[in-house]
N, CA and C of each residue as an Amber inpcrd file, in Angstrom:
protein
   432
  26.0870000  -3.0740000  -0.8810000  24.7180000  -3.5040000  -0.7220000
  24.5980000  -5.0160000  -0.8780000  25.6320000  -5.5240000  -0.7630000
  25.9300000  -7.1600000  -0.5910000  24.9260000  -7.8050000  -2.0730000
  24.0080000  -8.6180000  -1.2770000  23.5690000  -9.5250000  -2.4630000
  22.3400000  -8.6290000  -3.2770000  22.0540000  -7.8010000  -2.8730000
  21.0950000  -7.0710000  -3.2460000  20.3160000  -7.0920000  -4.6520000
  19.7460000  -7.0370000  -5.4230000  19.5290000  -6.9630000  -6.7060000
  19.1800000  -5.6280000  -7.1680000  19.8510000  -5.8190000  -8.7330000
  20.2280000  -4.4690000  -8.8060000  19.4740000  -4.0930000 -10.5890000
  18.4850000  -3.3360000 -10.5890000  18.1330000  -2.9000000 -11.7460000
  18.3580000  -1.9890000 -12.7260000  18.6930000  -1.8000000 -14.3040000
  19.1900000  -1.0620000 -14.8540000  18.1660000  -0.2400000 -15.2570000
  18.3720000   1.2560000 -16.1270000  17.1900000   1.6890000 -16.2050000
  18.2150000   2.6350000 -17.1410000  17.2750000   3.6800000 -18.3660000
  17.7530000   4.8410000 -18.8010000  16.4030000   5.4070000 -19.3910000
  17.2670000   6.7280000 -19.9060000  16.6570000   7.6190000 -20.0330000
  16.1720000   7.4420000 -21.9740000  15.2840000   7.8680000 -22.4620000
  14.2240000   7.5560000 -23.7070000  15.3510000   6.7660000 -24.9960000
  16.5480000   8.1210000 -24.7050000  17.4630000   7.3500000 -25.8720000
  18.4960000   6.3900000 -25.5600000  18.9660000   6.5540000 -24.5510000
  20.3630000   5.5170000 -24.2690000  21.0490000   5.9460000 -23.6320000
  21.2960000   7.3770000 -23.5350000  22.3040000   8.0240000 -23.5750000
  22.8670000   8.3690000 -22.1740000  21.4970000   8.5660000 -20.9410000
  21.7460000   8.1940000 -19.6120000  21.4210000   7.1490000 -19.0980000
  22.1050000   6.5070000 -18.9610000  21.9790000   5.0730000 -18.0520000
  22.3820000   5.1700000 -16.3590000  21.7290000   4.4610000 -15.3010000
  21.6460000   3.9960000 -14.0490000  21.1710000   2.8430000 -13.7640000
  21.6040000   2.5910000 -12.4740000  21.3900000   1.6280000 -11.8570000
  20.5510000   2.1070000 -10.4570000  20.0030000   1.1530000 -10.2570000
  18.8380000   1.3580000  -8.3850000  19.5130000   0.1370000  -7.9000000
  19.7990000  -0.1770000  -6.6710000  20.1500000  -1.1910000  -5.9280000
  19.5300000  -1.4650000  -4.6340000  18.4740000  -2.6930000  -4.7850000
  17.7040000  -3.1580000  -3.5150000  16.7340000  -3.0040000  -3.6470000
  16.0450000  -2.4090000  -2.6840000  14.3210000  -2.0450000  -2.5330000
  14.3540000  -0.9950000  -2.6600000  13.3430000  -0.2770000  -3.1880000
  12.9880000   1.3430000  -2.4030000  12.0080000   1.2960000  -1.4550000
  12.9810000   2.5630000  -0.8690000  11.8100000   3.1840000   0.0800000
   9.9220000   3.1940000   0.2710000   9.8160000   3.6200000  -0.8870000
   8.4270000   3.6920000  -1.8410000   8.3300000   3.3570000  -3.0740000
   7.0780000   3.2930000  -3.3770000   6.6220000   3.1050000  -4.6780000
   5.1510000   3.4540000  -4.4500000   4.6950000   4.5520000  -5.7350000
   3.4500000   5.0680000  -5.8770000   2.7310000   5.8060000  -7.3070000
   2.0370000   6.4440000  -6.7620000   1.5020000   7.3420000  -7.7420000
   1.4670000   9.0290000  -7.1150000   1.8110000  10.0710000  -7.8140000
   1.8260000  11.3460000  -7.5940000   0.7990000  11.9390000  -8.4410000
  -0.0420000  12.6210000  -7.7580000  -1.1070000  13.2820000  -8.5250000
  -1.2280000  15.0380000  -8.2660000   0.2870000  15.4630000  -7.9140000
   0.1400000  16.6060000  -7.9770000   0.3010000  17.2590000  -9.3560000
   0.1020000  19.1400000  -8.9780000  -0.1210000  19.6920000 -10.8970000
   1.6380000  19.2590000 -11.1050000   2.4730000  19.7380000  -9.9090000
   4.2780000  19.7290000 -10.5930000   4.5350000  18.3820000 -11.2980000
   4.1210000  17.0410000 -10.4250000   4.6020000  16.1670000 -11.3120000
   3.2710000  16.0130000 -12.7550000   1.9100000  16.2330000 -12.8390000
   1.5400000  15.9290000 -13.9510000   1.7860000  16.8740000 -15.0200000
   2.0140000  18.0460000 -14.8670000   2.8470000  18.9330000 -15.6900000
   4.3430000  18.5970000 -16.3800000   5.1720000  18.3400000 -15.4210000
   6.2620000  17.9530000 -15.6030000   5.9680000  16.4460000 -16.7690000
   5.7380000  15.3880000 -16.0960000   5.5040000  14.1370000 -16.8590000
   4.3700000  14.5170000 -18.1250000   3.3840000  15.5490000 -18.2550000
   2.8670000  15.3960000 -19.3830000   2.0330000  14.5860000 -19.2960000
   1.4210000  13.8460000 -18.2220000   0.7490000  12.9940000 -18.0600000
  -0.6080000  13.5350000 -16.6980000  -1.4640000  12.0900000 -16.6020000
  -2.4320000  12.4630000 -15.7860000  -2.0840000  12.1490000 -14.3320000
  -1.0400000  11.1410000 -14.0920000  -0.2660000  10.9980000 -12.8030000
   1.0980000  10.4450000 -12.9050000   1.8950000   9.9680000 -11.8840000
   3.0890000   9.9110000 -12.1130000   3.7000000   8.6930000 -11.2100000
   4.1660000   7.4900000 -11.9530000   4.4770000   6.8340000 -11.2690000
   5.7320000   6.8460000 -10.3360000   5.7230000   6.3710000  -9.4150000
   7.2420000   6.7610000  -8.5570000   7.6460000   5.6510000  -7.7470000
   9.5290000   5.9000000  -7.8610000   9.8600000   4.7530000  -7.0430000
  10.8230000   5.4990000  -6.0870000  11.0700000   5.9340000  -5.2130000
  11.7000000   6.6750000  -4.1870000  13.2040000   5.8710000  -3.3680000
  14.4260000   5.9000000  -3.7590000  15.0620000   5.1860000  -2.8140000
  15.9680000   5.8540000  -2.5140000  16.8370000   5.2530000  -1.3200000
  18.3730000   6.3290000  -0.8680000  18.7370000   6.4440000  -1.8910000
  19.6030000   7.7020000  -2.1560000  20.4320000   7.8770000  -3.0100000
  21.8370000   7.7910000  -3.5620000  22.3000000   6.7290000  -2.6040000
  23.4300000   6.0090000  -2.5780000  23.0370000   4.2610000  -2.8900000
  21.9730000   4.6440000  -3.5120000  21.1870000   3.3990000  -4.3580000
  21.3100000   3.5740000  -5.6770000  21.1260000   5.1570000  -6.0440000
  20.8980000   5.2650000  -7.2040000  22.3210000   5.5180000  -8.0170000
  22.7600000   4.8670000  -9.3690000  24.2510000   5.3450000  -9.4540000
  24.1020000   5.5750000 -11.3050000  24.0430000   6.6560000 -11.5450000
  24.3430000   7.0920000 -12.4210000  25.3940000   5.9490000 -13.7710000
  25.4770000   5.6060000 -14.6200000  26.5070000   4.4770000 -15.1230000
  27.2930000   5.1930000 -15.8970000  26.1860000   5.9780000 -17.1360000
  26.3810000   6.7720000 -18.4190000  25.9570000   7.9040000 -18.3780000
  26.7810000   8.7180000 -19.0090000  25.7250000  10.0910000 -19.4830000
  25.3620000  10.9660000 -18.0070000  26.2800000  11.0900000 -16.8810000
  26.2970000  12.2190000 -16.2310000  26.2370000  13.3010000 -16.6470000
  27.0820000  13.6920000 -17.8990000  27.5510000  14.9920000 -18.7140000
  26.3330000  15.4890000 -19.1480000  25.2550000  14.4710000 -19.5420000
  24.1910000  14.8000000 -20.0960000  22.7410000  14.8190000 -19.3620000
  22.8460000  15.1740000 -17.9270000  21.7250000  15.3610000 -17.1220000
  21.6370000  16.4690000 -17.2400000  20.4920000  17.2990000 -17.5310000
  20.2660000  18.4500000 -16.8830000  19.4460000  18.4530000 -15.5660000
  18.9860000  20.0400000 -15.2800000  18.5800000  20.0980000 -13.9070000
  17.8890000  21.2060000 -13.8090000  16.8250000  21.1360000 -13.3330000
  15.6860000  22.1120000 -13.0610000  15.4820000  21.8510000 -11.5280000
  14.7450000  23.2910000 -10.4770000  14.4430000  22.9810000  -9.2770000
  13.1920000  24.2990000  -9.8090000  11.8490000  23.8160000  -9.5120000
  10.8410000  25.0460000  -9.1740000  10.8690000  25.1770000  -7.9710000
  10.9670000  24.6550000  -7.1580000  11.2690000  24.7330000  -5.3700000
  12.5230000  24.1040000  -5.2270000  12.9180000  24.4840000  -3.9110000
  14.0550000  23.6180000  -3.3980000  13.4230000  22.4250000  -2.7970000
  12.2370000  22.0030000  -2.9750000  11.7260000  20.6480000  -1.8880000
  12.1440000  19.2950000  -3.5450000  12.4650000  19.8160000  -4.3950000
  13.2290000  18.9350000  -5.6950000  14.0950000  19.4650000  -6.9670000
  15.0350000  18.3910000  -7.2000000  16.2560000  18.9430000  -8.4820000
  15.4380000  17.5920000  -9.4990000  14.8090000  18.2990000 -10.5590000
  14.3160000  17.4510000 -11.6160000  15.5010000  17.0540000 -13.0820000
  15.4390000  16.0940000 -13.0310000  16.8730000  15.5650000 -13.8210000
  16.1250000  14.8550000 -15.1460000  16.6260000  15.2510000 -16.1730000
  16.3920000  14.9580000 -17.7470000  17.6490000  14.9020000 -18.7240000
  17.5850000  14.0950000 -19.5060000  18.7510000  13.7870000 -20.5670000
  18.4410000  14.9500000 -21.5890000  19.5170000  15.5310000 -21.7760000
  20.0470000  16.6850000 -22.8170000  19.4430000  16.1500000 -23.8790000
  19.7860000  14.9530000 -24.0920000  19.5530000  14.6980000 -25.4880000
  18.2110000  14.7400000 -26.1560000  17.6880000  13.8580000 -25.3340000
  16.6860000  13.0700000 -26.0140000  15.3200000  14.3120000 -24.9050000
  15.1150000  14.5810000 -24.3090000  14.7270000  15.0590000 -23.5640000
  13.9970000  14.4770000 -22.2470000  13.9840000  13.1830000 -22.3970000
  13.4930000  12.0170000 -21.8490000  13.8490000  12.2020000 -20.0040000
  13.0920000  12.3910000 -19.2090000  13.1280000  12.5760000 -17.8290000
  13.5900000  11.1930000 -17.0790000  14.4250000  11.5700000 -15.8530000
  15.0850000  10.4810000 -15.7140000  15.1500000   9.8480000 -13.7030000
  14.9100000  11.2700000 -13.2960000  14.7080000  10.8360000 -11.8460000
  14.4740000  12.3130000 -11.1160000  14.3000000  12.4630000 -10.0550000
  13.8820000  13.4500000  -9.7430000  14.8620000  13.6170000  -7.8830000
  15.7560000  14.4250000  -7.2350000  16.2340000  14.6410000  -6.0640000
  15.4250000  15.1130000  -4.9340000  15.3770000  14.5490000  -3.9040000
  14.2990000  15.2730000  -2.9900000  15.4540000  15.4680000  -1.8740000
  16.1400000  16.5730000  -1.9720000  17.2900000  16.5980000  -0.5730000
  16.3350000  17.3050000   0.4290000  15.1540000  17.6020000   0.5890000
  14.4550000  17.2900000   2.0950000  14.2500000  16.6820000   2.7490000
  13.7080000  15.4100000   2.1360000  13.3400000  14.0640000   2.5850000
  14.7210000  13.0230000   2.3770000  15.4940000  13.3960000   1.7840000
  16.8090000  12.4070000   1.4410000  16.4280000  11.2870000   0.6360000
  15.6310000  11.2840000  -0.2460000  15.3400000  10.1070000  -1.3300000
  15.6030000  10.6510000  -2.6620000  15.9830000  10.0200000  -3.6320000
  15.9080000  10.1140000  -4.9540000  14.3800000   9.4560000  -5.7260000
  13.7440000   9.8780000  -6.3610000  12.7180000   9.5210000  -7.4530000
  12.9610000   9.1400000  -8.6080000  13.3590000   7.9780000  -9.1960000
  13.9290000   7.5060000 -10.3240000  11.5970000   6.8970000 -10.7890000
  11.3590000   7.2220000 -11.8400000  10.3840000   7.3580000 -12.2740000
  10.4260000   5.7790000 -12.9750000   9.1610000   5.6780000 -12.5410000
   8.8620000   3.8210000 -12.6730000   9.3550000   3.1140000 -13.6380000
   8.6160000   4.2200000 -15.2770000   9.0020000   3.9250000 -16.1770000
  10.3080000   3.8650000 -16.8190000  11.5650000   4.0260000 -16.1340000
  12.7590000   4.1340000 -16.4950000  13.5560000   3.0110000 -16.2490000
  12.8790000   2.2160000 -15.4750000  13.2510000   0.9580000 -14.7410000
  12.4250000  -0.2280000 -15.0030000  12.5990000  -0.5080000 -16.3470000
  11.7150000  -1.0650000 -16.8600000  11.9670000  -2.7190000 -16.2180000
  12.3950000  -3.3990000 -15.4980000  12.4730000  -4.7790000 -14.7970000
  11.9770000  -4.6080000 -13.4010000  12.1230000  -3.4070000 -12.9290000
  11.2430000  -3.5460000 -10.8750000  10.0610000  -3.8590000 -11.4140000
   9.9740000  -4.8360000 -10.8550000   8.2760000  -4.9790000 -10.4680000
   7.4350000  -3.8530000  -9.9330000   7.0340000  -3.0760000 -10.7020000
   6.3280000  -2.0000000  -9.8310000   5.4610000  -2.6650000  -9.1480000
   5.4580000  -2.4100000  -7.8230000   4.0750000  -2.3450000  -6.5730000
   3.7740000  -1.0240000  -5.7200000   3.2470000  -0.0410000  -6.1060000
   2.6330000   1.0870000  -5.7870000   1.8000000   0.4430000  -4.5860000
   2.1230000   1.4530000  -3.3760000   1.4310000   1.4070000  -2.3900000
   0.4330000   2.3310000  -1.9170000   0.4510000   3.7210000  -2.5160000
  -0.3150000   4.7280000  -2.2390000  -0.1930000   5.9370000  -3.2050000
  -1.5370000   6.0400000  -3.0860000  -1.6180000   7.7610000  -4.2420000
  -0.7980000   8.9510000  -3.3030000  -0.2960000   9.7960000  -3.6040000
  -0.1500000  11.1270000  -2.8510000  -0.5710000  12.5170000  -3.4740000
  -0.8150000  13.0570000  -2.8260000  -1.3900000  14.7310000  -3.6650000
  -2.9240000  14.2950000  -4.1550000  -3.1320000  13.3770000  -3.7890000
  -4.5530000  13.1470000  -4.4990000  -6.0840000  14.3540000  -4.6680000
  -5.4800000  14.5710000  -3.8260000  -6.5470000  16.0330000  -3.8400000
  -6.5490000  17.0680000  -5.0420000  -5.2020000  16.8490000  -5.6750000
  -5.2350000  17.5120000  -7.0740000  -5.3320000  16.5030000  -8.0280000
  -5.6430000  15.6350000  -8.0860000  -5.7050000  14.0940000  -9.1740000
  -6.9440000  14.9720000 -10.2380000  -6.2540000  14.5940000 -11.5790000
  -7.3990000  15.1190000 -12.2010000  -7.7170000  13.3700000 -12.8430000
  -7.3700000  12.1900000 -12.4370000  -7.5980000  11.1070000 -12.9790000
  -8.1640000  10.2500000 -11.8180000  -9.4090000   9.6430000 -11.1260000
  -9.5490000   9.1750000 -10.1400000  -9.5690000   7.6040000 -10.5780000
  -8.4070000   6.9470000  -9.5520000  -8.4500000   5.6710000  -9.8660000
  -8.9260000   4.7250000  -8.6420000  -9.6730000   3.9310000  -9.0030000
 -10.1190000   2.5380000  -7.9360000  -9.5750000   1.3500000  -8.0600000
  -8.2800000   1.6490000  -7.1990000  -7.8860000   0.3930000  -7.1570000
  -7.2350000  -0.1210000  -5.3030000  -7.7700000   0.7330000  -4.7380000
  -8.2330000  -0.1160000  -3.0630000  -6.7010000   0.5410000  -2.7110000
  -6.1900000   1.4970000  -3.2680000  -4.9460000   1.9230000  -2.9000000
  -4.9040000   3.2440000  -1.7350000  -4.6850000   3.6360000  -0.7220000
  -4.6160000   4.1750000  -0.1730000  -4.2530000   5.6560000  -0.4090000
  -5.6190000   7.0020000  -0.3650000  -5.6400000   7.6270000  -1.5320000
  -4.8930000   9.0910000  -0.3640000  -3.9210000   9.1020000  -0.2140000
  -3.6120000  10.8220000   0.6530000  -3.5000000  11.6900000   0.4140000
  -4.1490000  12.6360000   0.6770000  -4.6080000  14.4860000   0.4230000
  -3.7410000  14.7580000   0.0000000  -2.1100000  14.5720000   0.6340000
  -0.8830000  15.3670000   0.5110000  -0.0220000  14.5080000   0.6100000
   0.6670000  14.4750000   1.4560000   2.0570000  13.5210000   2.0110000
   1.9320000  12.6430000   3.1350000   2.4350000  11.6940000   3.6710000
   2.0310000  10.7730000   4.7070000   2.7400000  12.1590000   5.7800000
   2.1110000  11.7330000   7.0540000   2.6630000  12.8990000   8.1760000
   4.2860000  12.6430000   8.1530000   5.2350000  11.3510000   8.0180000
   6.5540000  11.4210000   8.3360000   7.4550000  12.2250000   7.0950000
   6.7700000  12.3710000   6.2920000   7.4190000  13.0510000   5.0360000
   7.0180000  14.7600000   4.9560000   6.4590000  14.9010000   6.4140000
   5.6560000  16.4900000   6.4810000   4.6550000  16.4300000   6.0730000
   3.9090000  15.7790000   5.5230000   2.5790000  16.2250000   4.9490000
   1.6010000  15.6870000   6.4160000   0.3040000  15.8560000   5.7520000
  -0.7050000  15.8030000   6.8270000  -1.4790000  14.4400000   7.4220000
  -0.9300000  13.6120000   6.4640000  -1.1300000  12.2080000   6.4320000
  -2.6550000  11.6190000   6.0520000  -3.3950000  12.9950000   5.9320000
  -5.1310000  12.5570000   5.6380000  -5.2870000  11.8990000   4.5930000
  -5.9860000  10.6110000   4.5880000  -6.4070000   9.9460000   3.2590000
  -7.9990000  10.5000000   3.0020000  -7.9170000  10.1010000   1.7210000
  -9.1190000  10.8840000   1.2230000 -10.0710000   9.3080000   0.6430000
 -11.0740000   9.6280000   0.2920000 -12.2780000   8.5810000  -0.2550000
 -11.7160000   8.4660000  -1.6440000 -11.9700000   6.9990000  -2.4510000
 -11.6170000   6.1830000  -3.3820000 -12.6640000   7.0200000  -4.8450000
């Protein structure tokens, strides 16, 4: 990935460490129930990139792995329990979760799932029902 810049990131205790290399694909917010369930939270920040971006450093041994669908493999450190990225082998991106990568500059470009948002935010961001149409979804944006 030549000169690329390359950010470190882990999981709550230490114990899984990675790297992201370059840009991602995306960056957003998820307001469906799987990810606000999952995160424990009211939405979910996301950074989406190839997955020959994302490289594991430390603590492979200690990922686990959950799938409620096959449309994702949700990845968390054994240890600490601390969530760490998320696999989308439909779409071919990895989801390494904003907060794990604590140096990207997050710049979120769009809500998705917003139609289940139980948190409505105004911030001029482009709000879509579901998924943009190239990712399968329907591409409808919804009102702020």
């Amino acid at each position: 990935m030549g000169n690329a810049k390359t950010y470190e990131g882990s999981c709550f205790c230490g114990a899984v460490q990675l790297t992201v290399t370059g840009e991602p694909a995306a960056m957003g917010y998820c307001h469906c129930e799987s990810c606000r369930h999952w995160s424990a939270g009211p939405v979910n920040g996301f950074t989406l990139w190839d997955p020959k971006a994302v490289n594991v450093t430390r603590g492979e041994d200690k990922l686990g792995s959950y799938s409620k669908t096959k449309n994702s493999v949700r990845r968390w450190c054994t240890v600490c329990g601390g969530h760490v990225l998320t696999e989308h082998p439909g779409i071919g991106l990895t989801d390494v979760y904003a907060a794990v990568i604590p140096d990207l500059p997050f710049k979120p470009g769009v809500h998705v799932n917003y139609q289940e948002t139980v948190l409505h935010i105004k911030d001029g961001l482009p709000k879509l029902k579901d998924f943009p149409a190239e990712m399968g979804g329907s591409g409808q944006t919804l009102p702020e």
